[in-house]
N, C-alpha and C positions, 0 to 999 in steps of 0.2 A: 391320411385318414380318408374312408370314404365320404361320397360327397350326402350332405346331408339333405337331400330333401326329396321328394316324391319322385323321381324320374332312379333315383339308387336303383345300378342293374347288377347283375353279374355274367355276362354272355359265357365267360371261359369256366367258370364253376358249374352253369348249367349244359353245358357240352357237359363234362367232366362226367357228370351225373348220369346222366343220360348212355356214356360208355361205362359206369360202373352197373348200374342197372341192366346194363345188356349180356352181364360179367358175373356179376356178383347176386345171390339172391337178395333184395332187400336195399339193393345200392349202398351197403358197408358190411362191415364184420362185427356191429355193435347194432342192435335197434336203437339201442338210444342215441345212435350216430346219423340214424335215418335222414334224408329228407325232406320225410313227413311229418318232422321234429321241429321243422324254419317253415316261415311263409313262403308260397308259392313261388319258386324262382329267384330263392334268395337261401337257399343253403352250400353257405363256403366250402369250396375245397379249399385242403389246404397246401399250400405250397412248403413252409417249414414257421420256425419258430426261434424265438431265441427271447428268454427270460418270462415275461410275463406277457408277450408280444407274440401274435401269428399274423402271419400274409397268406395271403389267397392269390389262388392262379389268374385271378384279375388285375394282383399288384396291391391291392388295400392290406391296408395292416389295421389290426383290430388289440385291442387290451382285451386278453382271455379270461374267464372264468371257467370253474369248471374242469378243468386244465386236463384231455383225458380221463375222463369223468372219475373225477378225482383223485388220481394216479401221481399227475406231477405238481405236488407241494412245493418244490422248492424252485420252479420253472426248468422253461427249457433249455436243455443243453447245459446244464449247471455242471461248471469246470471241474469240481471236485468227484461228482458224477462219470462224467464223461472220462476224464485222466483214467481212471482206476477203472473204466469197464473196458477203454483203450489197450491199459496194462496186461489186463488179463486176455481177452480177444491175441494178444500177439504172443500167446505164453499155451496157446489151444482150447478150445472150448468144453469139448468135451471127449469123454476116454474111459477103458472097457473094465476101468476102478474109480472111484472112488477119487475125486483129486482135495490133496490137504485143504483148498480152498472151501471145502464142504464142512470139515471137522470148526474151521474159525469162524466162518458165517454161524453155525450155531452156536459155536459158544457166542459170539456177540448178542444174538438175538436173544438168547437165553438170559445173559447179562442184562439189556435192556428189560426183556418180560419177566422178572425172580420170581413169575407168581407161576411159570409154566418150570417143567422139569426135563422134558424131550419136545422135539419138534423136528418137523418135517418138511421140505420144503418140493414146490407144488409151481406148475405153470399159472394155474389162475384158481380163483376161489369157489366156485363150484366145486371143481375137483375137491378143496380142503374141506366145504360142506360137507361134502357127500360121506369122505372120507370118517366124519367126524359123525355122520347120522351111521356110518358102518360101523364103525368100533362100538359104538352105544350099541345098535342091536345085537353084536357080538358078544358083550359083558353081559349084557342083561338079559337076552336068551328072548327079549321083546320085538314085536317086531313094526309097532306104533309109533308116529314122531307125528309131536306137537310141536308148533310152528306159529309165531307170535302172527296174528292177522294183520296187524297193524304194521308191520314193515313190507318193503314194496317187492326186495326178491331177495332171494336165497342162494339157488341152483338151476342152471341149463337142467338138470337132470330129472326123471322122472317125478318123483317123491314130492320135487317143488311144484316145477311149471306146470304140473299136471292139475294144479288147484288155479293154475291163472285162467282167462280165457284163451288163453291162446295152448291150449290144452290138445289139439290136435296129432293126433299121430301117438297118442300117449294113454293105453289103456285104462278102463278104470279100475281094472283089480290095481293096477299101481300108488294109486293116489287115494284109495280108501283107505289107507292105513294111515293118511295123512290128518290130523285134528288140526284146531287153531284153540288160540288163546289170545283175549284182550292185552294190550301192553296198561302196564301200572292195575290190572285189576286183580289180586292176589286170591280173594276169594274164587269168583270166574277160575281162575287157575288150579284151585284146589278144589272146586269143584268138578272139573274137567277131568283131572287125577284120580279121582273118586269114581266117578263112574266107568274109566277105564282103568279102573283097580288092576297093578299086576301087567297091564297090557303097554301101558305106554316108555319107550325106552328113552326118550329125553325131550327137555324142553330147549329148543333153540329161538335164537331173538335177539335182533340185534340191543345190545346193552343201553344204548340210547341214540335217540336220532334228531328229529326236529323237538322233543320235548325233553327238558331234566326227567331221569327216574325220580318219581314221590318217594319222597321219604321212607327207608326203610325196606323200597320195594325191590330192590336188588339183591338185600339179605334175607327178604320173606321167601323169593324164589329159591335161594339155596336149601333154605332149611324144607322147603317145600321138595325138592327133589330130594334133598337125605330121607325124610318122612318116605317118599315115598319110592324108592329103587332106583330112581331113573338117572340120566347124565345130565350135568348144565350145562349147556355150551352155547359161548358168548362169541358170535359174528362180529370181528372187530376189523372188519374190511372199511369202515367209513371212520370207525373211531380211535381204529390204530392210527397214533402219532396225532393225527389233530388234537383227539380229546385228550392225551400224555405221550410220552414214547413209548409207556408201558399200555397204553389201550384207556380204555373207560374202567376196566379192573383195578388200572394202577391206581386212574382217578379216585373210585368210589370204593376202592378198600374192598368189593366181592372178590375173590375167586372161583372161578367156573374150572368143573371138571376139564373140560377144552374149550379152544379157542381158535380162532379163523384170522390169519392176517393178511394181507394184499394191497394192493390200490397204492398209496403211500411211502408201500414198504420200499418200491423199486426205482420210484419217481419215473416213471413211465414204461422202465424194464419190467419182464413178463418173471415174476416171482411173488408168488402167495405161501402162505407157511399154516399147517396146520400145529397147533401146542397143546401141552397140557400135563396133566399127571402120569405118573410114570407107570403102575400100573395100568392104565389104561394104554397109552400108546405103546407100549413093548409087544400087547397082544399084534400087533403090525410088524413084530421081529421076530425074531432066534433064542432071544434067552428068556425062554416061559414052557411048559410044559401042556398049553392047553391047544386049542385046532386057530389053526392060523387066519389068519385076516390077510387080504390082500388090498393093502395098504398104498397108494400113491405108487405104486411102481411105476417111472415115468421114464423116458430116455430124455428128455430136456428140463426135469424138473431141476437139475444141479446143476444146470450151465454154469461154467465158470463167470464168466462175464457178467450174468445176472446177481448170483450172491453179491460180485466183489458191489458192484451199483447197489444193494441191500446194506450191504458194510456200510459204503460211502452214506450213504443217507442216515442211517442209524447215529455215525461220528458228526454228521453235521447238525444234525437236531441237538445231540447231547453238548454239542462244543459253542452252538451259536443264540440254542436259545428259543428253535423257530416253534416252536407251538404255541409260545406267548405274544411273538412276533403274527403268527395267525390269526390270537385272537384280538391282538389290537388294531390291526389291520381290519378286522371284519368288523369291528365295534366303531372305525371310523365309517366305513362304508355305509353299514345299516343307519347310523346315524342319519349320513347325508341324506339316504336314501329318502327314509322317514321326514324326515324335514320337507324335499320336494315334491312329494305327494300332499303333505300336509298344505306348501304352499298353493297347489294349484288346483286342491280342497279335492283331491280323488284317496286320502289316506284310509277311508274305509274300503277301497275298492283295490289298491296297492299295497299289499302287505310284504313286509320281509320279517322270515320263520328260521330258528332255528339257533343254535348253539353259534357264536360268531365266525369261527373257524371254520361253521359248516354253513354257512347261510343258501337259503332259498326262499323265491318268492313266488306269493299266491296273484294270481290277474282274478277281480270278480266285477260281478255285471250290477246294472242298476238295481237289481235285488239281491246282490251282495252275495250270490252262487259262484259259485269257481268255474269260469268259462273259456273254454279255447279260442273263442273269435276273439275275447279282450286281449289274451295271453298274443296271439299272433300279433295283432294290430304293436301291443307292447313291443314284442321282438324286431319287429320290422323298423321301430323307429330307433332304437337300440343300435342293429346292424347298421341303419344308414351314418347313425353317428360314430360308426369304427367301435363298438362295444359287442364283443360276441359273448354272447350271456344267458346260456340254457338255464341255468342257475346264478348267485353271487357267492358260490365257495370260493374263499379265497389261494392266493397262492403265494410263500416267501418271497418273488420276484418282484410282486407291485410297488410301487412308491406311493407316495402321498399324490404325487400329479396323476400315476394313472386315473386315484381313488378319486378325485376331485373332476376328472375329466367325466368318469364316468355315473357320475352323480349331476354333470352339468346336462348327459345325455337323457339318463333319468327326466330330469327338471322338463324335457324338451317331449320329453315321451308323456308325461304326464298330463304335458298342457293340451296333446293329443288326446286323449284318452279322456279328458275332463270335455272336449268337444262330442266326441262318442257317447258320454253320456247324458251330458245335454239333450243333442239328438234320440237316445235309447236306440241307435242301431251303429254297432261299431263295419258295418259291414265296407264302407266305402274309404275306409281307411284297414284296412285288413289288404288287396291288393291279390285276392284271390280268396282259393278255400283257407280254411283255417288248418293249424295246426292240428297233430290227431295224439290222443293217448299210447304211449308205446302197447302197452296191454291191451289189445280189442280184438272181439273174435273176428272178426273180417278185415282183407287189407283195403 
């Protein structure tokens, strides 16, 4: 583990950096892999991984969260996993039909989702958004999409990112046609329907995230979109498999016109799937009479290797169990958590949020604001204690000893953080600039 206390370096990560930055725009292929994501001179590369464990090019090994932000639920390198993406990899990937590997990945997924009737499958979930805001405008001859304000992202693509700040390079004729809508506020919603009478072609949103849908509010949006033309379509890139196998739909009984899955589905292999009703997604085929949709046409969306890694995952939740196992696992964790903040009296200023299978936590300052110099200063004492913790989503891999290590890091981070506020300036315990929001118009 690494060493715990103020002098924690990373010489061979911060090279790393430094050559990815010189390579790469952004130094990763993720923002939220950034950087500018860790305290100054303290973000891992990583060397590999294996279960609920990564090493870094320094040689430290860390208990992950987060795990590919949010991708690998069942850890890394999971044998069942790997066997069967081995299998197919030596059997060829990909070929200029169609391989039977595509026909059985869907029926599985389809077995799992019974509330979806066709599905598609897709390198990553932008694509399946996008896909899923085109077929709506296509049925419904609309060319509006409302977009819940309250979830953090959507799509790479115009339609979305063009309402973030980081909106550059992305016209505004594209993004006008973009509304939002409160989450859990049905009125708001129906009033928003109303004044774009006729105009708007679906509401999308992710189904749930850090709060339970209020009562009721998931069947009010349905009836809400029948009333009024539009499609429902539920982003179930975070809540596929954690929240059920079958999504937050399966959980809470709605059915959405379409639906968005990823992250989960691959355990860290590149497959997102878009679902849903059948007349809706055939308009993306051959057998319909009306002007076609160009629909996920992808040359690597079918990789064989990826399905078979979707399969494997699919049989290992259904056979072992693991979304219970998630959420008891998170419900240990947040526990501890909560206790050692409570001990070292910062529990109004250390918060853990969210569904337990999907936990994250808030850092806030002595006025109780959500502040990235606490959130660094938090991170910093975290990584020195071997804990790499963008978030506390959990992942099938942990044990009880990770859970408990890492709530003893906690306990260590808090008793910091409880001096910062003492003081009212976390500054000298931060170890540079602070952490930055992935969304900001400047880098």
């Amino acid at each position: 583990m690494p060493r715990e206390n103020a002098e924690f370096a990373l010489p061979r990560s911060r090279a790393a950096n430094e050559r990815l930055h010189a390579l790469v725009p952004g130094g990763a292929h993720t923002y939220a892999k950034g950087d500018d994501q860790y305290p100054e001179g303290l973000a891992p590369v990583i060397s590999h991984g294996r279960g609920a464990h990564v090493w870094d090019v320094d040689g430290n090994r860390y208990v992950e969260y987060g795990s590919g932000l949010r991708s690998v639920s069942l850890g890394h390198a999971h044998p069942r996993v790997t066997e069967a993406v081995r299998r197919e990899v030596e059997r060829g990937g990909n070929f200029v039909r169609p391989s039977v590997v595509e026909v059985e990945a869907a029926e599985r997924f389809l077995a799992t989702v019974p509330t979806a009737e066709m599905v598609k499958f897709a390198k990553n979930g932008s694509d399946a958004t996008t896909a899923a805001v085109r077929l709506a405008r296509a049925a419904t001859k609309r060319a509006r999409v409302a977009v819940c304000a309250d979830h953090p992202f959507f799509s790479t693509d115009d339609w979305f990112i063009g309402t973030t700040p980081m909106s550059a390079g992305v016209p505004a004729a594209a993004t006008d046609l973009t509304v939002t809508f409160p989450y859990g506020d049905l009125s708001a919603t129906g009033e928003l329907l109303a004044r774009y009478e006729g105009e708007i072609a679906c509401l999308i949103l992710e189904p749930a995230t850090q709060t339970e849908p209020p009562p009721g509010y998931l069947a009010g949006l349905r009836e809400l979109a029948d009333r009024h033309g539009c499609v429902l379509v539920f982003d179930e890139m975070i809540t596929g498999f954690r929240w059920s196998e079958a999504g937050a739909q399966g959980l809470y009984g709605v059915v959405p016109d379409l639906s968005t899955f990823g992250k989960a589905l691959g355990n860290g292999f590149a497959v997102a799937a878009l679902a849903g009703r059948r007349a809706l997604m055939e308009r993306g085929g051959l057998r319909h009479s009306g002007d076609r949709v160009f629909l996920l046409s992808t040359t690597h969306g079918a990789e064989t290797h990826a399905l078979a890694a979707a399969m494997a995952v699919q049989t290992t939740y259904a056979e072992e169990g693991v979304t219970a196992r998630l959420h008891a696992l998170g419900e240990r964790l947040a526990a501890g958590v909560r206790e050692a903040a409570a001990a070292m009296d910062v529990a109004d200023h250390v918060l853990v949020r969210g569904r337990a299978s999907n936990l994250v936590y808030a850092t806030l300052d002595e006025h109780r604001r959500p502040s990235q110099e606490y959130r660094t200063l938090f991170l910093r004492r975290l990584l020195a204690g071997g804990v790499l913790a963008p978030s506390f989503v959990v992942s099938d891999a942990l044990d009880e000893t990770d859970i408990d290590h890492t709530v003893d890091v906690v306990a260590q981070a808090c008793a910091v953080y409880r001096k910062a506020l003492d003081a009212g300036d976390p500054t000298p315990w931060t170890g540079g600039r602070p952490v930055k929001p992935v969304f900001r118009r400047r880098a």
